[in-house]
N, C-alpha and C positions, 0 to 999 in steps of 0.2 A: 499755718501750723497751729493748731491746738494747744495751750499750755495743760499746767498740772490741775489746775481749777476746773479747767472745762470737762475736763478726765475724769476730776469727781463728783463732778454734780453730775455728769453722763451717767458715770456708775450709781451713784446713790438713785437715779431717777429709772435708771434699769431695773437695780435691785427690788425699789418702793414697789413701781406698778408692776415688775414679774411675781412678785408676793402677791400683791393684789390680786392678781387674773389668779395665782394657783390656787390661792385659800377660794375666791368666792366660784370660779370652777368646780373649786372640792365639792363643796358645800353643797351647790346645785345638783351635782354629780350625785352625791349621798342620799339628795332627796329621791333623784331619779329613780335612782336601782332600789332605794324605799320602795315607792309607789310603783315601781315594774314588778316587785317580787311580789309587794303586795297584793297587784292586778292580779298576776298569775295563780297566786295562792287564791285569793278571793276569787276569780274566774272558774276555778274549776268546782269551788265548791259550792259558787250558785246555782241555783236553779234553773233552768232553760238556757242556758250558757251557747245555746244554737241562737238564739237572738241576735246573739253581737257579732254575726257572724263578719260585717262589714269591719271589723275593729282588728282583723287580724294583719293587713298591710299599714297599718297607721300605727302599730306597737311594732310591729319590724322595722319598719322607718326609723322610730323611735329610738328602740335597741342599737339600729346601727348607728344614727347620731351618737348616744351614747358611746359608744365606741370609737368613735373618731373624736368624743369629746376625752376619751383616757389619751390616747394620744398628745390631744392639746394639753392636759396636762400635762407631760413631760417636756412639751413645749416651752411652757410655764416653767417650768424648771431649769431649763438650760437658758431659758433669760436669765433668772437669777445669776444661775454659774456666770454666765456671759458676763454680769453685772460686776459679779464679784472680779473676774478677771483684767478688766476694763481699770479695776483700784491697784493690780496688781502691778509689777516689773514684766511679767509675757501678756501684751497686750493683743486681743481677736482685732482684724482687721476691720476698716467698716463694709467691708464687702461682703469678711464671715456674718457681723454681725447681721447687717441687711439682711443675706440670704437666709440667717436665722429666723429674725422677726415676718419675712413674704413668706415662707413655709409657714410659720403662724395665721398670716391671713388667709392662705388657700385651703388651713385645717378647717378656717372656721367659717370660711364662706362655704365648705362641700360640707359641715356640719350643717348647718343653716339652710343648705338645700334639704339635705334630708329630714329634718326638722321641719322643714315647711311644708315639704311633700307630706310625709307625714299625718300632721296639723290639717291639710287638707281630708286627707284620707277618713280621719279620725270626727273634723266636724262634719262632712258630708254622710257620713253613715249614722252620725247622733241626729244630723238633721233628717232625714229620711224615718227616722226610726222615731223623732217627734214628731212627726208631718202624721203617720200613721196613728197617733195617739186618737185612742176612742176620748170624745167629750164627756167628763164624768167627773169627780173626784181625785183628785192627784193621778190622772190619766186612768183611774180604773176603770174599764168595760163599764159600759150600759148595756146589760142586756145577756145573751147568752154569749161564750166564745169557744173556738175549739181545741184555743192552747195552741195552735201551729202556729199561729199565723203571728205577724208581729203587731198586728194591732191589738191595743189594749196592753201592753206591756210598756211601763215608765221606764225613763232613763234612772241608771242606778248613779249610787255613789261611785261603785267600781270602774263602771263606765267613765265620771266626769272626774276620777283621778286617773283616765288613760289617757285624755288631755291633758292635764296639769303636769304628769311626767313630761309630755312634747313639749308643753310652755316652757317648764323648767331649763329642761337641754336646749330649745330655741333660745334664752335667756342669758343661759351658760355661754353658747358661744358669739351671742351679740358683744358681752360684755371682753371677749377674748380679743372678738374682732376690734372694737374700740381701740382697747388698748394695744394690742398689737401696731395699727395704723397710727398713732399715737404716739408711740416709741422709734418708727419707723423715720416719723416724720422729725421728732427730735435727732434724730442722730444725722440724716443730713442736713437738719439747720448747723449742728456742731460740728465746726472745722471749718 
């Protein structure tokens, strides 16, 4: 049987890293929907916005990671509660708690698929669409072009922040995943 000690350094160690995961979740989180609204905003007002055509399943992917990373957030959140309860007189069992923290890793490993999928999607169409680059000056054409085609058109900035969004949420829920498996693994060493 567990005494009171074990109880609160369990709690304190719940509480420390479910802060943890929620703030730098956030954070990454904030970046995302930055650089997504950004993309969108800046996509439409580019120029040839048919170019990237390849970038539309790799910002979906993206999207939807993000979204399963608000989830983890809340996640993230009810560790803490958990944490705090853990200090309190109504103690969560370690069975709730478990099945709290394994819901977290299956947030964050079906995040991380999507993410990764994504990430794929996203460098295979910037590669394809480097490979086509006419030899010239920062990819500009040599020569004459007809505008359709994708050759002779560089990769933008808007472009390599449609990636950085995917890293970001790929990033977000590596760091949930950690910790999750982390806490998981503390709480059956305690007891």
């Amino acid at each position: 049987m567990a005494d009171r000690l074990d109880f609160q350094l369990l709690s304190r160690g719940l509480r420390r890293m479910g802060w943890i995961r929620f703030w730098v979740q956030l954070t990454l989180g904030v970046v995302v929907v930055g650089v997504l609204i950004f993309n969108n905003i800046g996509g439409r007002l580019a120029r040839n916005s048919e170019r990237a055509l390849g970038l539309g399943p790799g910002l979906s992917l993206t999207t939807l990671a993000f979204f399963v990373l608000l989830y983890s957030l809340w996640q993230g959140w009810l560790i803490v509660r958990t944490g705090r309860a853990l200090d309190s007189g109504v103690r969560p069992s370690r069975g709730e708690t478990s099945r709290l923290l394994k819901r977290g890793v299956i947030v964050d490993l079906l995040g991380l698929v999507f993410s990764s999928i994504g990430y794929q999607s996203l460098a295979g169409s910037l590669f394809v669409q480097a490979s086509l680059q006419a030899p010239g000056f920062f990819g500009s054409p040599m020569g004459g072009n007809s505008g359709t085609s994708l050759v002779g058109y560089p990769i933008t900035s808007i472009e390599m922040l449609s990636v950085l969004s995917n890293t970001q949420v790929l990033f977000a829920h590596l760091i949930g995943l950690i910790l999750s498996l982390w806490l998981l693994q503390r709480i059956y060493r305690t007891g």
